[in-house]
C-alpha positions in Angstrom: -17.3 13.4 -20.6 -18.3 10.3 -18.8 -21.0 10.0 -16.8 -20.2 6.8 -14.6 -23.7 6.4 -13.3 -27.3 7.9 -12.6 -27.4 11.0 -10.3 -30.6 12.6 -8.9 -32.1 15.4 -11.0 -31.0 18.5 -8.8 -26.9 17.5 -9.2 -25.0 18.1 -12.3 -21.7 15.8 -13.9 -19.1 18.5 -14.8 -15.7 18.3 -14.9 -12.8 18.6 -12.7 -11.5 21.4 -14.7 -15.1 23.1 -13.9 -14.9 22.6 -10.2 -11.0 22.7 -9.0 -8.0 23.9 -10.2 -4.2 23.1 -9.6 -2.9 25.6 -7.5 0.8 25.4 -8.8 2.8 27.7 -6.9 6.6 26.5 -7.4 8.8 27.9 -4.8 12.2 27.5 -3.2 12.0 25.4 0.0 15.4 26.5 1.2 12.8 29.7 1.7 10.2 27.8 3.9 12.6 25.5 6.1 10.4 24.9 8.8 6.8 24.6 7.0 5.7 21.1 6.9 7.1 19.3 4.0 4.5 16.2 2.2 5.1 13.8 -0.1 3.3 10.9 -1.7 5.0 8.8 0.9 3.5 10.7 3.8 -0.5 9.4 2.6 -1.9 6.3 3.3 -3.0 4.6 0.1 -6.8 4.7 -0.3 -7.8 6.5 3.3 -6.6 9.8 3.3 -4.7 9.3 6.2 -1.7 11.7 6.6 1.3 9.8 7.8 4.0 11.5 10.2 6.1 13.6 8.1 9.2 16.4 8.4 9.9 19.6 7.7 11.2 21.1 4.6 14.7 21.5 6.3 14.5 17.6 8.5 14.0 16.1 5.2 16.9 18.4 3.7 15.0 18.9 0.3 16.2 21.1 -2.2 14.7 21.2 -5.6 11.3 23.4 -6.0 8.3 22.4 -4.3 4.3 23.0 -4.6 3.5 26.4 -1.8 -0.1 25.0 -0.7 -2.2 26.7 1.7 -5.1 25.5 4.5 -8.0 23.9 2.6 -6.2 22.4 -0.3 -6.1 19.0 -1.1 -2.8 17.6 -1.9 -3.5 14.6 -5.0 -0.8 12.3 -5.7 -0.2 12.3 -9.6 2.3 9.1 -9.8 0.7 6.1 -9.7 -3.0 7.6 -9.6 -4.2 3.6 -8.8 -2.6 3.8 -5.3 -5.4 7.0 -4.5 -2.7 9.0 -2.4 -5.1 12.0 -1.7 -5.4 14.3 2.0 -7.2 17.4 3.1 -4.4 19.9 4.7 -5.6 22.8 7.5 -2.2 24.0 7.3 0.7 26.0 5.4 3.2 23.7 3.7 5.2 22.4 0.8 4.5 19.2 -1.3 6.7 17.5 -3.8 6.6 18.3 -7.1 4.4 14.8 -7.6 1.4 16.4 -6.1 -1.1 18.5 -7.3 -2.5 20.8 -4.8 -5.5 21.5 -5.7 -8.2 24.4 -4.4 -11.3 23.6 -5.0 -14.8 26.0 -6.3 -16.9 23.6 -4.3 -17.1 22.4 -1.3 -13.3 21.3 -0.9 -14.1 17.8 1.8 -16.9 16.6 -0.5 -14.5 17.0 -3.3 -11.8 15.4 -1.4 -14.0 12.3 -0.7 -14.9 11.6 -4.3 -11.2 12.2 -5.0 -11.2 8.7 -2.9 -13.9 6.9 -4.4 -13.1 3.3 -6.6 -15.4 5.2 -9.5 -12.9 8.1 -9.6 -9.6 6.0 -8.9 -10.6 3.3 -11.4 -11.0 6.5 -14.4 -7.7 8.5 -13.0 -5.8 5.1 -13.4 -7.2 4.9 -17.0 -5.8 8.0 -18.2 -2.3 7.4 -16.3 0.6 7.9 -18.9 3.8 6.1 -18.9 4.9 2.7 -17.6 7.3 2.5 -15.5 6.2 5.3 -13.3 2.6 5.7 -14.3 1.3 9.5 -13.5 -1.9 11.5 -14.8 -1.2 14.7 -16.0 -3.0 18.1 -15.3 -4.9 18.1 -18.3 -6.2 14.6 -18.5 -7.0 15.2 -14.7 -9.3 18.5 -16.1 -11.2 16.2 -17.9 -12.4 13.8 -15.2 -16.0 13.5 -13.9 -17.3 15.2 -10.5 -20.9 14.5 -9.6 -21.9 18.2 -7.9 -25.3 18.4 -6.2 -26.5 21.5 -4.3 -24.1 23.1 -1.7 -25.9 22.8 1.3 -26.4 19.1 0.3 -22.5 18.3 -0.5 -22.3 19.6 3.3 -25.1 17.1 4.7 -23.0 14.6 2.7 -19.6 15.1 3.9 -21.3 15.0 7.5 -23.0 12.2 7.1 -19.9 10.4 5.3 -17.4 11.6 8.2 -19.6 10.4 10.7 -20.2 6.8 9.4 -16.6 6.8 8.4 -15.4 7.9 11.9 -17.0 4.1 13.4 -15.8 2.1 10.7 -12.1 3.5 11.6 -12.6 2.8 15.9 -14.3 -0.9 14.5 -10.8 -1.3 11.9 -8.2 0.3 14.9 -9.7 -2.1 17.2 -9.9 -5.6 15.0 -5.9 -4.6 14.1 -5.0 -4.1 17.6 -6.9 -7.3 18.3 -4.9 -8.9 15.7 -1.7 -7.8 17.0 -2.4 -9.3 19.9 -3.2 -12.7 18.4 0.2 -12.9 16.9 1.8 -11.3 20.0 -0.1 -14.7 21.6 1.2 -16.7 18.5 4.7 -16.0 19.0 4.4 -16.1 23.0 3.1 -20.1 22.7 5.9 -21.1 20.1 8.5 -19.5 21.9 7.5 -20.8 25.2 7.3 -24.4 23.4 10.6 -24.1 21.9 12.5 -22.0 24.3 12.1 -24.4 27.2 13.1 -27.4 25.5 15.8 -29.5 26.6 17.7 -29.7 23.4 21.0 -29.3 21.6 21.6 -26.1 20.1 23.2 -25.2 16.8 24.0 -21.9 14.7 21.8 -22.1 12.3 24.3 -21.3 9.4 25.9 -25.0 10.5 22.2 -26.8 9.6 20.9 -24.8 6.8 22.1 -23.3 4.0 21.4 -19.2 3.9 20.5 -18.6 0.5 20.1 -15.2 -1.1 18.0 -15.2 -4.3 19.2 -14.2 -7.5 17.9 -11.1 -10.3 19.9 -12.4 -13.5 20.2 -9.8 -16.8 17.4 -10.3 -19.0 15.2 -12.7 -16.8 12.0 -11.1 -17.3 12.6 -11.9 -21.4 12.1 -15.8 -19.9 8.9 -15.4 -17.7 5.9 -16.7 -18.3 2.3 -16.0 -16.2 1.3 -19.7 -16.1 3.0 -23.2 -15.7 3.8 -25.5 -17.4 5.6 -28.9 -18.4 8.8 -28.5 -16.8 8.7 -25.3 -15.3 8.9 -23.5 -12.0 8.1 -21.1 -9.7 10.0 -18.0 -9.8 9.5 -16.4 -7.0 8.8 -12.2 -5.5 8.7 -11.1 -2.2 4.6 -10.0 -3.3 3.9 -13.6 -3.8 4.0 -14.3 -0.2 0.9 -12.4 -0.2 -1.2 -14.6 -2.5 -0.9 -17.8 0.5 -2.5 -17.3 3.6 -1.3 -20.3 5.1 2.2 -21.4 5.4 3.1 -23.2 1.8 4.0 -21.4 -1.2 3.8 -23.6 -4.8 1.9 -20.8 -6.8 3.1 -17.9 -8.5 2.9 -14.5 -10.6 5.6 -16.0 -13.1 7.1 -19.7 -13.4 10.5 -20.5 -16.3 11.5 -23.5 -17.0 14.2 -25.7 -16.0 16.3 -25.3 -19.1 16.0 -21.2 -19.1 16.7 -21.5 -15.1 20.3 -23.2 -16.0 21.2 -21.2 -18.8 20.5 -18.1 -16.7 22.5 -19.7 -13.8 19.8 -19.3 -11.7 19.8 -21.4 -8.4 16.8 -23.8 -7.8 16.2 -24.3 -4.4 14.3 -27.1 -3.0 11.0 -27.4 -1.8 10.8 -27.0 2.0 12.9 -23.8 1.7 11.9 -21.2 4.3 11.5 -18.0 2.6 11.4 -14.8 4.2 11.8 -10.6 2.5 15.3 -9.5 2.5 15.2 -6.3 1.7 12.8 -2.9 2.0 9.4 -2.8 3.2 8.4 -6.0 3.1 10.7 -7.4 6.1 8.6 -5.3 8.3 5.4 -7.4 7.4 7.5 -10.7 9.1 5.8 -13.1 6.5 7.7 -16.7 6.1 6.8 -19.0 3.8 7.7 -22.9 3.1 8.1 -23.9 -0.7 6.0 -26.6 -1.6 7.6 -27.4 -4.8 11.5 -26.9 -6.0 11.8 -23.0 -7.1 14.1 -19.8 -7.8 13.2 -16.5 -6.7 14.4 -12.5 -6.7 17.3 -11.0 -5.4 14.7 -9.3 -2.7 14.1 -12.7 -1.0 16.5 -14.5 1.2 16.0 -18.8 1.3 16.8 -20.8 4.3 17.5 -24.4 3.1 17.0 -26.9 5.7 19.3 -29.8 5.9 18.6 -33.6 6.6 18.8 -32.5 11.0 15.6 -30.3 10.4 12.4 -30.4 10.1 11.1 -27.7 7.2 7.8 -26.8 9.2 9.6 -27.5 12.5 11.9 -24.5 10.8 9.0 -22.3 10.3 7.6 -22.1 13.5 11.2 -21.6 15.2 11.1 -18.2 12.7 7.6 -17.7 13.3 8.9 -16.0 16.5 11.8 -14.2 15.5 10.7 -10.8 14.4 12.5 -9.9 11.0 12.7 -6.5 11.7 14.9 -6.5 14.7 18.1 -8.4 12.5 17.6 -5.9 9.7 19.9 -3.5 9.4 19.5 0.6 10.1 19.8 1.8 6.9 17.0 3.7 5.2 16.2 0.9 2.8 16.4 -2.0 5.2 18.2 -5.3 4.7 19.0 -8.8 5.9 22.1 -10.5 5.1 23.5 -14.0 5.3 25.7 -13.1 8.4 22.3 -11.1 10.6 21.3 -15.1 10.5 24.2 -17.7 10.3 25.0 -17.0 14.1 21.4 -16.9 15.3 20.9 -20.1 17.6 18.3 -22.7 17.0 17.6 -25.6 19.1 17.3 -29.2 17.4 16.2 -32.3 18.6 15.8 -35.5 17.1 13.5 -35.3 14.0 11.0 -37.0 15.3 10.8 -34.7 18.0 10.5 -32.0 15.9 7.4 -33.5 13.8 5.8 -33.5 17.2 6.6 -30.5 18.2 5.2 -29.0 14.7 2.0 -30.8 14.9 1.7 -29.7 18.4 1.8 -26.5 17.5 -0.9 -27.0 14.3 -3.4 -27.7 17.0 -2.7 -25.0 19.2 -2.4 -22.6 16.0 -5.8 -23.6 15.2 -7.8 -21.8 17.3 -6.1 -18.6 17.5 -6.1 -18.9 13.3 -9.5 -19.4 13.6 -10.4 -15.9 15.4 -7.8 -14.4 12.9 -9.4 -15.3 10.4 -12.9 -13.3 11.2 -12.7 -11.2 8.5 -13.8 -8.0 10.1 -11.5 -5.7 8.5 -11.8 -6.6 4.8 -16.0 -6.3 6.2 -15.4 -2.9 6.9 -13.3 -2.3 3.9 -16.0 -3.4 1.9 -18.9 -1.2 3.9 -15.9 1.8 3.1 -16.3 1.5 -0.7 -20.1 1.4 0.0 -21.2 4.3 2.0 -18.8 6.2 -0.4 -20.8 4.6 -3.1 -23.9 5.3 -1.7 -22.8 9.1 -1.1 -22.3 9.9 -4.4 -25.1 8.5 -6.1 -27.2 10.7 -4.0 -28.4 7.8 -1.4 -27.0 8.3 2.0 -28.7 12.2 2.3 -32.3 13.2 1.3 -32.4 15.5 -1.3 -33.9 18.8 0.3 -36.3 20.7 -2.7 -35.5 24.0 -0.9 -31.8 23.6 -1.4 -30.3 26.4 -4.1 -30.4 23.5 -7.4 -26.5 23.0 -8.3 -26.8 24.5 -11.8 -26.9 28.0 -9.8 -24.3 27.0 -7.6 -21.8 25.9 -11.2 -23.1 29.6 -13.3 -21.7 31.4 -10.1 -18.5 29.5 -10.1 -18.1 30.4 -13.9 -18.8 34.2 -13.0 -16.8 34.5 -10.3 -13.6 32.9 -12.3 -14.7 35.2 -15.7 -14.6 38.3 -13.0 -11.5 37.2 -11.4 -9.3 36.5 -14.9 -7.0 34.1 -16.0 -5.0 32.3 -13.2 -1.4 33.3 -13.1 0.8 30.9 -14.4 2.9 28.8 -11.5 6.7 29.4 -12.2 8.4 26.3 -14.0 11.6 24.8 -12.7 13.9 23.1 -15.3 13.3 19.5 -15.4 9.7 19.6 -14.0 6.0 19.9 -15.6 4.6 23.0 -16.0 1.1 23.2 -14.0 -1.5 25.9 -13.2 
């Protein structure tokens, strides 16, 4: 077993397996219709946050489910990276996906180390498959929990929840602060463009709405670096790796001659590009290609023509909230006619260079409060005080405390006196678990 770091003298490493178990308990949920029903979806990635969820008869699921009780924690097993764990105090059913999990020690200390980078980082090492990477139950028996005295793991959890609790109000309150910054944002450029005396256009009869493009067998041309002659292809998540306006880098570039052959369209620089479909349209991110570039069928491309300006373009989507021309459906979408009748007011180009560096200037000093990066601060000071916790830091160690090697022999005789655990029942098609 690994032993990730140093621990103080009166804690033990063990292994999962020693400490927890999987409580399988495979049951119908046509039998439990109104009991809360959880899935990996319904846990924010990395914080334990549970998200609003449904019923087991709202969400109209069907196929077996994990029975879990008040006390368990519920441990995402696909895509172990993305630490999808929560603490229930409730009766409900989770998806087949989850491991809930009742634990011999104290269950919140165990859930916070369930959390932790250190335990994240070696459950994503032992993840199997590719495509839809998951640790199994035994892999996830042999992973490492520091366990220090009982009474301690309780001064721990205490301690954690209570620094934890401020870093939360200090995150809630930078995002709502940044909300309102981009509420301001979008208030000035609409106010600038709004009132301007202007003619107005659809915007499908100046630009050219461009959807990308997914050919067969693409990813056999895709290379992680440039080079002579290539260019960017482009994803939706490569929005995320600018933080200003202008995209020219990528995760994977072709070249020219492989764009062609594929019948790929290369669109030019100054193309506006904003998410077409799922999630992403709900983060609103636009972008201007810098350089000439293809991208994904999950990214739409609005090509300016010789009447506009390309940044002039940005700001005018800068306030138009993506979300609200999406469609309803549950995986949402934009399509080329949700934008060719939208109305866009153009004057003459010079105008519209004024107007855009106008609006630099007055972008500056809100981007410049935005930019206080208070919540990756407090993201960082997350990972520490968990850190700190389980190394045996942020509590004293008490001497009078019962030593944790007492606390571990009286799990073992407790689980020798009860017997073996019960097998869960197995549904056909899913894994079989304890």
């Amino acid at each position: 077993m690994t032993e990730p770091f140093a621990i103080p003298a009166s804690w033990q490493w063990v292994t999962f397996s020693d400490v927890a178990r999987v409580a399988s308990n495979l049951v119908s949920p046509l039998e439990y219709p109104d009991l809360p029903h959880i899935a990996p979806n319904h846990i924010e990635s990395e914080t334990g946050r549970l998200l609003p969820y449904k019923t087991a008869a709202e969400d109209g699921v069907t196929s077996s489910k994990h029975l879990f009780e008040p006390g368990h924690i519920l441990y995402s097993k696909i895509r172990p990276y993305l630490a999808k764990v929560v603490r229930v105090d409730f009766r409900g059913v989770c998806s087949a996906d989850m491991y809930p999990i009742e634990a011999s020690i104290d269950s919140r200390y165990l859930f916070w180390w369930l959390l932790t980078p250190t335990f994240t980082s070696l459950a994503a090492g032992h993840q199997s498959r590719v495509v839809l990477p998951k640790i199994n139950k035994e892999a996830l028996g042999k992973l490492p929990v520091p366990v220090p005295p009982l009474a301690e793991q309780r001064r721990i959890v205490a301690a954690l929840e209570d620094h934890l609790s401020r870093l939360d109000k200090a995150r809630q309150l930078a995002a709502t602060a940044r909300k309102r910054l981009d509420h301001l944002r979008a208030s000035l450029i609409s106010a600038r463009l709004g009132s301007m005396d202007a003619p107005r256009f659809r915007l499908g009869d100046v630009a050219t709405i461009a959807s990308g493009h997914t050919p067969k067998g693409v990813s056999d041309y895709l290379k992680p670096q440039p080079g002579a002659g290539m260019i960017p292809y482009y994803k939706v998540g490569d929005m995320n790796l600018v933080a200003g306006r202008y995209m020219s880098e990528s995760r994977t570039y072709l070249s020219s001659e492989d764009a062609a052959s594929l019948k790929l369209h290369v669109r030019p620089a100054g193309t506006v590009l904003i998410p077409k479909r799922g999630g992403a349209i709900h983060t609103n991110k636009k972008r201007i290609m810098q350089t000439a570039a293809a991208y994904d069928l999950n990214t739409m491309g609005i090509v300016p023509s010789e009447k506009l300006d390309p940044v002039y373009l940005w700001y005018w989507f800068e306030q138009l909230d993506l979300s609200s021309i999406a469609d309803g459906s549950n995986v949402p979408q934009i399509n080329k006619p949700d934008l060719v009748d939208l109305v866009i007011p153009i004057p003459e180009l010079g105008r519209q260079k004024e107007i855009a560096s106008a609006l630099d200037e007055a972008m500056g000093g809100i981007q410049r409060i935005a930019d206080i990066p208070v919540i990756a601060r407090a993201s960082s000071l997350h990972r520490a005080l968990l850190a700190e916790a389980f190394a045996g830091r942020l509590v004293a160690q008490d001497p009078a405390d019962e030593p944790a090697s007492v606390l571990l022999e009286r799990i073992r005789s407790e689980r020798a006196a009860r017997g073996p655990v019960r097998r869960g029942r197995r549904s056909k098609g899913q894994e079989a678990v304890l």
